[in-house]
C-alpha positions as CSV (number, residue, x, y, z in Angstrom):
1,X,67.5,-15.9,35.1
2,X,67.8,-18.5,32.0
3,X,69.9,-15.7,30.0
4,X,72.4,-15.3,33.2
5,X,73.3,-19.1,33.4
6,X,73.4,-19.3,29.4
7,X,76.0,-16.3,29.4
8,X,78.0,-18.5,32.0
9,X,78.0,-21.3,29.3
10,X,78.8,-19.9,26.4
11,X,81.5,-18.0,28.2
12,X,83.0,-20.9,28.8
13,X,82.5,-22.5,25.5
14,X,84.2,-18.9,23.7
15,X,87.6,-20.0,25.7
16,X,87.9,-23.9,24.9
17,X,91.5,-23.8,25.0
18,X,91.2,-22.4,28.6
19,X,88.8,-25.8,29.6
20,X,90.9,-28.3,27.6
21,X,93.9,-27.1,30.3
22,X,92.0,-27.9,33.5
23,X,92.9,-31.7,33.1
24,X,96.5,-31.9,34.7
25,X,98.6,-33.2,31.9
26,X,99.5,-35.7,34.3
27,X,95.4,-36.8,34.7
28,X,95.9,-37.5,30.7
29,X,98.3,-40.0,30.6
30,X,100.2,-40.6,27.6
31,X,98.3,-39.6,25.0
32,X,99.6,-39.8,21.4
33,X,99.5,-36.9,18.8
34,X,96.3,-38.5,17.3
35,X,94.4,-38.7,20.5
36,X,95.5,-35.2,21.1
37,X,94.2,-33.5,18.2
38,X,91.0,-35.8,18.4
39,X,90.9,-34.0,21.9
40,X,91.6,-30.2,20.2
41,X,88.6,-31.1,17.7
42,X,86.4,-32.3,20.4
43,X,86.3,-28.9,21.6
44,X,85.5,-27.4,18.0
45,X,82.3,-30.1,17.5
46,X,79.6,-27.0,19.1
47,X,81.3,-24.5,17.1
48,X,80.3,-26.1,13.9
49,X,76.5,-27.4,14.9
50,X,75.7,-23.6,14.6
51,X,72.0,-23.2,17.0
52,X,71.6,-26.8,17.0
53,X,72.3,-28.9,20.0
54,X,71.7,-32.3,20.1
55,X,70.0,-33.5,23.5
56,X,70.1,-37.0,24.7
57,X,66.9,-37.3,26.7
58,X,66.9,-39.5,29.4
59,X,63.3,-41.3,30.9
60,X,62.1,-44.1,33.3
61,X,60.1,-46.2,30.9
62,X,57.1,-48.0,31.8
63,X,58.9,-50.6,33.0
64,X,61.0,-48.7,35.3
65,X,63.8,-48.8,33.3
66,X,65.9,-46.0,31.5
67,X,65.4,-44.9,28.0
68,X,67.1,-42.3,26.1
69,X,65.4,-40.5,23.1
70,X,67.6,-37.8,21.2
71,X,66.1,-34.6,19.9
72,X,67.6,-31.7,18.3
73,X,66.8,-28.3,19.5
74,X,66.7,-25.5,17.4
75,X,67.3,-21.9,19.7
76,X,66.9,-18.7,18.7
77,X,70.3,-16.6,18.5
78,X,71.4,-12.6,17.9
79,X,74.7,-10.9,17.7
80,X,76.0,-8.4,19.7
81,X,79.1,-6.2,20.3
82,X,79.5,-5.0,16.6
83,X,79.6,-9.3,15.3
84,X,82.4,-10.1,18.4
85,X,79.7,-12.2,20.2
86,X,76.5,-14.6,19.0
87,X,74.6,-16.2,21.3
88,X,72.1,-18.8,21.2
89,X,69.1,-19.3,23.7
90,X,67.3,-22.5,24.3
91,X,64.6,-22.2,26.0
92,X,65.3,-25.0,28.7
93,X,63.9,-23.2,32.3
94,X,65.5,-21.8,35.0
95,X,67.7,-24.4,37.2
96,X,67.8,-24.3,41.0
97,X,71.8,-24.7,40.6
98,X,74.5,-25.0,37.9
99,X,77.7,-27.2,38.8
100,X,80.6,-27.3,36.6
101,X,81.9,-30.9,36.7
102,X,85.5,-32.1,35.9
103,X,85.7,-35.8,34.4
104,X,88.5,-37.6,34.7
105,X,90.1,-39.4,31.7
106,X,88.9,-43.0,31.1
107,X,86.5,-43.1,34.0
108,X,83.9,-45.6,34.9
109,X,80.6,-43.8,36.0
110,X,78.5,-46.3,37.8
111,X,74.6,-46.9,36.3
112,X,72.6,-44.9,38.6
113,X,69.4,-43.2,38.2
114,X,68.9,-39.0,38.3
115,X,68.5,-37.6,41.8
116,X,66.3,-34.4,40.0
117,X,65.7,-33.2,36.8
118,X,68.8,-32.0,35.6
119,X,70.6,-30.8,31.9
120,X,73.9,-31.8,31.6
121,X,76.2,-30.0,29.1
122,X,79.8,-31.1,27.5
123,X,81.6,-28.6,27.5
124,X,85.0,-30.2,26.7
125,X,86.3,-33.5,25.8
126,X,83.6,-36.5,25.8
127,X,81.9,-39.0,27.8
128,X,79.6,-42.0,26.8
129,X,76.7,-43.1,28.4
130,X,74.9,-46.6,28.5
131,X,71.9,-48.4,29.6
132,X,71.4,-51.8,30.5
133,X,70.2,-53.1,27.3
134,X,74.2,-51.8,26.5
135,X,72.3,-49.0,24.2
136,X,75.9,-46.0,23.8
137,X,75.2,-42.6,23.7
138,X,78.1,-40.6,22.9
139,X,78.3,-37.3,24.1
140,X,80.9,-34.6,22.8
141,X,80.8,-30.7,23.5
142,X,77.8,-29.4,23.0
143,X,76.1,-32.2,23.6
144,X,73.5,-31.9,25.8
145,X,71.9,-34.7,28.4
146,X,68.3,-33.7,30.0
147,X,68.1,-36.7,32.8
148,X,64.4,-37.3,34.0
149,X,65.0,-40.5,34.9
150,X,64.6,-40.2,38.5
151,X,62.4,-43.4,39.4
152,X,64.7,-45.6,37.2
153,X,65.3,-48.8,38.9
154,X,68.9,-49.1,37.7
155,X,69.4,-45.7,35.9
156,X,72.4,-45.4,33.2
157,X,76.1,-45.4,33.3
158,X,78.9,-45.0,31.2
159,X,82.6,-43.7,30.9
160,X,84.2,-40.9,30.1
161,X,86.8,-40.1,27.2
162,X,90.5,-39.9,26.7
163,X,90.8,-36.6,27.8
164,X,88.2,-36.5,30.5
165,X,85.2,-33.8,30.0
166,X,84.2,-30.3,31.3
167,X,80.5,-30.2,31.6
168,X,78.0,-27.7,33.2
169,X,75.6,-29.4,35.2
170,X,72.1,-27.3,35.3
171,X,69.8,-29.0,38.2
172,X,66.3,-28.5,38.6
173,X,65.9,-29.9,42.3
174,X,62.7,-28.8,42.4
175,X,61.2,-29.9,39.2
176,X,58.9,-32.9,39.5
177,X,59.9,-36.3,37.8
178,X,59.0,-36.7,34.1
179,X,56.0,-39.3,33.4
180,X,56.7,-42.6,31.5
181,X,56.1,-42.6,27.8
């Protein structure tokens, strides 16, 4: 099951010219040339991390409050089709349901705590997120958040960048909530 929704991801991340294009040029505003390539590199960031990905970890502290830890995860890869596909596999569980979610450019996202376990993966473009102490975490493609912060009294927030992001959303809705560290 794990292998089918990790072929769904890095399908999508082999074609990031085909997710930078979802935005309506419109939804992007006027960028300038700058912005714009910082938006073509964004996409190239996973490409270069190799089977690395960094992971934001998100957790209700003893105090009932969110804290974020970041870890790098190694996964183990292959190549297949004669060298015209590599994959890597992290071994991260099977989710109950993967969303792919569309950001807009320079929105607000609200602190609020995780309603399940879930993995959240940029895919394209960027998106920061903050806690209460004001703590930023930014988050470019490849980037993964793991949100077990589910009994958070106020949870996290954030924004998300210039050009809006494309992220898969794995959710574990059955997965009990993480203990306090």
């Amino acid at each position: 099951m794990t292998m089918r929704f990790l072929s769904i991801v890095f399908a999508l991340l082999a074609l990031p010219s085909a997710t930078t294009a979802i935005a309506a040029e419109a939804d992007r505003g006027a960028l300038s040339k700058a912005q714009l390539a910082r938006c073509e590199r964004l996409n190239a960031d996973f490409a270069r991390t190799g089977k690395i990905v960094k992971i934001h970890r998100a957790y209700t502290g003893p105090d009932g409050e969110s804290r974020i830890e970041t870890i790098d995860l190694k996964g183990e890869g292959g190549v297949y089709y004669g060298g015209k596909v590599s994959l890597t596999q992290f071994a991260l569980g099977d989710p109950s349901n993967v969303v792919i979610v569309y950001g807009h450019p320079n929105m607000e996202i609200p602190p609020h705590p995780s309603p399940y376990r879930e993995i959240f993966l940029i895919v394209s473009g960027s998106s920061t997120v903050m806690l209460k102490d004001g703590t930023k975490y930014h988050m470019t493609p490849g980037t993964l958040l793991l949100s077990e912060d589910q009994s958070s009294k106020t949870g996290r927030g954030g924004t998300s960048g210039p050009c809006g992001y494309v992220a898969v959303d794995f959710q574990y809705k059955n997965a009990a909530p993480a203990a306090a560290k």
